[in-house]
DOLUMBA-697075 format. One record per residue: x, y, z of N, C-alpha, C in turn; residue in one letter. Coordinates in steps of 0.001 Angstrom, whole numbers, plus 524288, in hexadecimal, padded with zeros to 5 digits. Layout:
N
XYZXYZXYZa ...
! end
This chain:
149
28D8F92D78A4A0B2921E92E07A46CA2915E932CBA4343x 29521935CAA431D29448939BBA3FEB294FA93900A3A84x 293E093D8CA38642961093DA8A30C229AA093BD4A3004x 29E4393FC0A32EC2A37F93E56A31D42A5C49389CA3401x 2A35693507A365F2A5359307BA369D2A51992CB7A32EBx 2A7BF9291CA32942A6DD924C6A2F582A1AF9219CA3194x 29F87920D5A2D4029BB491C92A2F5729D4591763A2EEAx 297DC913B2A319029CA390F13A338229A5F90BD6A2EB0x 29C2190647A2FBF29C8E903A5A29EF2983090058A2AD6x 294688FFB3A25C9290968FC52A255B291598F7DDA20DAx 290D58F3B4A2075291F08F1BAA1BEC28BCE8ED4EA1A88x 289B68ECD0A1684285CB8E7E3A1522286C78E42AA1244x 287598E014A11BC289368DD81A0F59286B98D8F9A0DD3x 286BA8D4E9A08E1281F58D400A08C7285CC8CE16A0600x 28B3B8CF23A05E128DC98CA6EA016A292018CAA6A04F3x 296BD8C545A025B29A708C409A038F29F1F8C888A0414x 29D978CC879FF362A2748D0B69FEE12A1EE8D424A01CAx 29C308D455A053D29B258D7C2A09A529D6A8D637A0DF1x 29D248D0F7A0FE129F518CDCAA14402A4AB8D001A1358x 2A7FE8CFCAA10042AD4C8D086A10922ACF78D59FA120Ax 2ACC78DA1BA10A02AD408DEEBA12552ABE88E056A18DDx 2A8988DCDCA196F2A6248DD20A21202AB888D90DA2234x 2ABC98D6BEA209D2B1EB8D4E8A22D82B4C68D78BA23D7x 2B7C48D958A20ED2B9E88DC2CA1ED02BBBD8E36DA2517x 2B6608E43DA25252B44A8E809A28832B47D8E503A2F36x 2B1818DE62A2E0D2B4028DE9DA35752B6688DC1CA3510x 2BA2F8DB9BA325C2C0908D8A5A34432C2068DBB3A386Dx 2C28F8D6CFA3CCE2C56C8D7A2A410C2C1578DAA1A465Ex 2BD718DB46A43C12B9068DE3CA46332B8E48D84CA4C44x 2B6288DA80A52852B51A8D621A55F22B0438D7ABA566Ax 2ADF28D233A57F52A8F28D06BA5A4C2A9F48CBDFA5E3Ex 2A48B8CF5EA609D2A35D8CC75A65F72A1638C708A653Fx 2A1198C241A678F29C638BEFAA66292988B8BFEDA67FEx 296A18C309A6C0F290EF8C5F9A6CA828D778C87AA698Ex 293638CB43A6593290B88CED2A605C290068CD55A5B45x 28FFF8C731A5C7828DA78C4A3A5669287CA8C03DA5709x 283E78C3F1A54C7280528C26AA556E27D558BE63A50D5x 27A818B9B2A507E277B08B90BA4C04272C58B8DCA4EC0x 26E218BABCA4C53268798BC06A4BBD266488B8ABA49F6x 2656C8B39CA4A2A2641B8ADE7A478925F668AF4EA456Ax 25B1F8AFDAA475C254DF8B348A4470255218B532A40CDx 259378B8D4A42BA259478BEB2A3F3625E458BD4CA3A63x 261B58B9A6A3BE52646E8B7F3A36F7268BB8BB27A3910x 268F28BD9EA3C1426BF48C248A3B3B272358C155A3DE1x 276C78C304A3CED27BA18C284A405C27E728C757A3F4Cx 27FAB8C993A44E5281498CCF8A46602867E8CDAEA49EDx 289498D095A498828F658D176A4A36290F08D6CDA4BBCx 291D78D75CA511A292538DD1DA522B297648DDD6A527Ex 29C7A8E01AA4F272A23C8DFA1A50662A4178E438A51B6x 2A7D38E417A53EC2AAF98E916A52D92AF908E7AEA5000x 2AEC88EC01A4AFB2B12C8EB3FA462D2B8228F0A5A459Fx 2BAD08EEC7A44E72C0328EEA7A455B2BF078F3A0A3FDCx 2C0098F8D4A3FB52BF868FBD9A3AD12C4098FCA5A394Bx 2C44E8F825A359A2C83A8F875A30B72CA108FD32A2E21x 2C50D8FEB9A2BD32C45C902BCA26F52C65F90766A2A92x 2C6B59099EA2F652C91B90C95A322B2CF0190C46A3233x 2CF1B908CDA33482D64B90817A32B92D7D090910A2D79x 2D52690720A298D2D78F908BAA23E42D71C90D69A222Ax 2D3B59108EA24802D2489159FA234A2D675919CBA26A1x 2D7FC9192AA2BD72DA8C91D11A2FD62DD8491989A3142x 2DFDE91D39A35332E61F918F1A38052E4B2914D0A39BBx 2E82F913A1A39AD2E73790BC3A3BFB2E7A990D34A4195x 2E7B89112EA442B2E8219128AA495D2E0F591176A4C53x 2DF2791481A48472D9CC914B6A48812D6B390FFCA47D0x 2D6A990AA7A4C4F2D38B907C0A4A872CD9D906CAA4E1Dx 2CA7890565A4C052C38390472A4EA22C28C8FFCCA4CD0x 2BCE78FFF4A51EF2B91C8FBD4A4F3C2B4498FF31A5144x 2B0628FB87A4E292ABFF8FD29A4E4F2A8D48F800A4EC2x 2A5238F7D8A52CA29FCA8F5D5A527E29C9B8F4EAA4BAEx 29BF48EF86A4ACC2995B8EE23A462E295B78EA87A46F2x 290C68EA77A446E28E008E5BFA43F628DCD8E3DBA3E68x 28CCE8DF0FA3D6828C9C8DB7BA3958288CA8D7FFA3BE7x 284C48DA2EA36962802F8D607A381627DE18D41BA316Ex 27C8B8CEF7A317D27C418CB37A2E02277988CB50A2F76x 273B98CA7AA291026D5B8C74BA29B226E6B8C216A2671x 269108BF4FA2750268218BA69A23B026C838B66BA2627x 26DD08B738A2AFC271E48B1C0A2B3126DC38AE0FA2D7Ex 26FE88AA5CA2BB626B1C8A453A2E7026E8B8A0FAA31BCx 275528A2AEA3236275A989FCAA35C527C0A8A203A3921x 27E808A087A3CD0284648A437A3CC32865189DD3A4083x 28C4289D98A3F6828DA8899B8A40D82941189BEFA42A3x 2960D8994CA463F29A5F89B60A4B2829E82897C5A4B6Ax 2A3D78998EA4BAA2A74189672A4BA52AC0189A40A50C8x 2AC868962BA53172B119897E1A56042B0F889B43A59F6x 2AA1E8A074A5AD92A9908A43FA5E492A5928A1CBA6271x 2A7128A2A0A657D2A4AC89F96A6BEF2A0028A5A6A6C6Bx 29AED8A2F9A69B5296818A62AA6B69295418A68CA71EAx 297168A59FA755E295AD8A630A79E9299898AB14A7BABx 29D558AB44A79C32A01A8AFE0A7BFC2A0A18B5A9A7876x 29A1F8B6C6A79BD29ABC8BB00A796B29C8D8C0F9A7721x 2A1268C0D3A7B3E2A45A8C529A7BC22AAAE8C44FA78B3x 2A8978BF5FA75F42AE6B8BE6DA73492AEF08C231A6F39x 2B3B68C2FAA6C8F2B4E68C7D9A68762B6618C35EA6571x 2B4C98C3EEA5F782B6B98C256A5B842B7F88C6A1A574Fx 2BD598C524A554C2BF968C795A520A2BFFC8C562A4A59x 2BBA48C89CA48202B9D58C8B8A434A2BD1D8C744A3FD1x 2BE878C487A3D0C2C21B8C47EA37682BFD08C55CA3398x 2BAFA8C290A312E2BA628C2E4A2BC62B5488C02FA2ABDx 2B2018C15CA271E2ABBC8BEC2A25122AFD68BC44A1F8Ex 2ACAC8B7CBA20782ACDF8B51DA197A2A8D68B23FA1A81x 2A6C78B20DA14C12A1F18B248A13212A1B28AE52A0E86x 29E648A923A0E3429D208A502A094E297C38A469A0947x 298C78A306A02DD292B08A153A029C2925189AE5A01B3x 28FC789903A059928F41892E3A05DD28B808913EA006Ex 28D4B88C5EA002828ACC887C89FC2428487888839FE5Ex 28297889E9A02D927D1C88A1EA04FA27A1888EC4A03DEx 27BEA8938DA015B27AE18981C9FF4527AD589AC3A04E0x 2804089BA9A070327EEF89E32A0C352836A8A1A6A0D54x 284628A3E7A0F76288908A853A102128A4C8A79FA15E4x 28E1B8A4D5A172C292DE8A43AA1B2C296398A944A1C8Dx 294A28AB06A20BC296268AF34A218929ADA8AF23A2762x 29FB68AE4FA255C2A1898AD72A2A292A5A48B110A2C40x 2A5618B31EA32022A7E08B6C7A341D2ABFA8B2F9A3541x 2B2898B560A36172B5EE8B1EFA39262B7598B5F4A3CA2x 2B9E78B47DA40392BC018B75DA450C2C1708B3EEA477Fx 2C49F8B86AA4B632C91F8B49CA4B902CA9E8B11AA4F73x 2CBD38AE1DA4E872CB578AB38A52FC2C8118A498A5168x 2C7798A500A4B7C2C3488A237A4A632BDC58A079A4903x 2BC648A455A4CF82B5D68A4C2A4BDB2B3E88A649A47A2x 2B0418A478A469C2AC258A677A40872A6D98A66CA424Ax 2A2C48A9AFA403429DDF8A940A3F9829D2D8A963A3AADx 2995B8A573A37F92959C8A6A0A3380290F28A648A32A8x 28F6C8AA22A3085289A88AA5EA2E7D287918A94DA2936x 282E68A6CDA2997281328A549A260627D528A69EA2291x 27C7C8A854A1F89278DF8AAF9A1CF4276D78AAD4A1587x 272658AB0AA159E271C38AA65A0F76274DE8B001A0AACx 2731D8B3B8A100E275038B803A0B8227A3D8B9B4A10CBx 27C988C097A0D1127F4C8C1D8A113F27D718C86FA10DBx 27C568C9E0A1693278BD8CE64A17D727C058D06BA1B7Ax 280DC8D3CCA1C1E283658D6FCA21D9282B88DCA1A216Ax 282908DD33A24D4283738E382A26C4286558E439A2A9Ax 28BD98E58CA29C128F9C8E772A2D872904D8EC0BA300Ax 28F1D8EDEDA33F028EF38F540A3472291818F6FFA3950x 294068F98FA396E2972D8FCA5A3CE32937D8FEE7A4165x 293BB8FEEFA4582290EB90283A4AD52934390357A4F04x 291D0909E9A4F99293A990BEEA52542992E90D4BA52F3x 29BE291042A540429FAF912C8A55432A52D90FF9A5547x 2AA9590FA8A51A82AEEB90D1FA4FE32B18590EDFA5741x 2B4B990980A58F52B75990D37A5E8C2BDCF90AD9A5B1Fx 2C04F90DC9A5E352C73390E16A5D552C8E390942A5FC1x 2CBBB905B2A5DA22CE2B9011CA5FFC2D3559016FA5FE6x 2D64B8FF46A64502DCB58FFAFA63672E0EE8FB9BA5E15x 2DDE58F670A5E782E1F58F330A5C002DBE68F2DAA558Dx 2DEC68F2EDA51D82DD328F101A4BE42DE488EB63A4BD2x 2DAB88E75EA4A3F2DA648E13AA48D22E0888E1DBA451Ax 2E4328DBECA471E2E8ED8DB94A44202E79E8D61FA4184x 2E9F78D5DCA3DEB2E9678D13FA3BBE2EEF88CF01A397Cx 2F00D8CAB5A3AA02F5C08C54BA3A1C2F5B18C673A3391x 2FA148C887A30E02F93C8C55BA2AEE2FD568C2AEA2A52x 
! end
């Protein structure tokens, strides 16, 4: 990537007001169920999406829309729990809505993705540790995520 490009977006986040902003960023973003990993040893859960660039559309024509390849990877989780996504398939696409984030009566941080269609994952964790980062190269997509109001 050269000088004159934008570089891509990294975010760390370490609290609840961080979670919102990575929201915020993959709204509407898809994932594979192949590309969500948890690392049970290692604590670790990992999320490879391709993320829907917002901040592009608000910046240049709405003609101009991308995505880009992102990972989101979480430490310290001790546990991740599944609602509604059929881990055997793979190659299914799920479509991202939104993280919200509580802190339980158990001193623990509920970390839950929703997606549409129903599904949720949450993770569980004492603290909250992400790193969201952009990779590799934004490609041109035809249709922008619509949303019912």
């Amino acid at each position: 990537m050269s000088r004159n490009e934008k570089s891509v977006i990294k975010i760390i986040g370490n609290n609840i007001e961080d979670l919102k902003i990575i929201s915020t960023y993959i709204q509407d973003s898809l994932v594979t169920v192949g590309d969500i990993v948890f690392l049970k040893k290692n604590r670790i859960f990992i999320m490879l999406i391709n993320r829907f660039m917002w901040e592009n559309v608000k910046k240049h024509s709405k003609d101009l829309k991308k995505r880009i390849r992102c990972a989101i990877k979480f430490e310290g989780i001790f546990n991740v729990k599944s609602k509604n996504i059929n881990q055997s398939t793979k190659n299914k696409s799920l479509e991202f809505l939104a993280i919200k984030c509580n802190y339980t009566s158990d001193e623990n941080y509920n970390i839950n993705f929703f997606f549409s269609g129903g599904g949720a994952i949450t993770l569980i964790s004492e603290s909250i540790e992400v790193i969201m980062q952009d990779i590799g190269k934004p490609w041109i997509v035809k249709h922008a995520p619509k949303h019912k109001i």
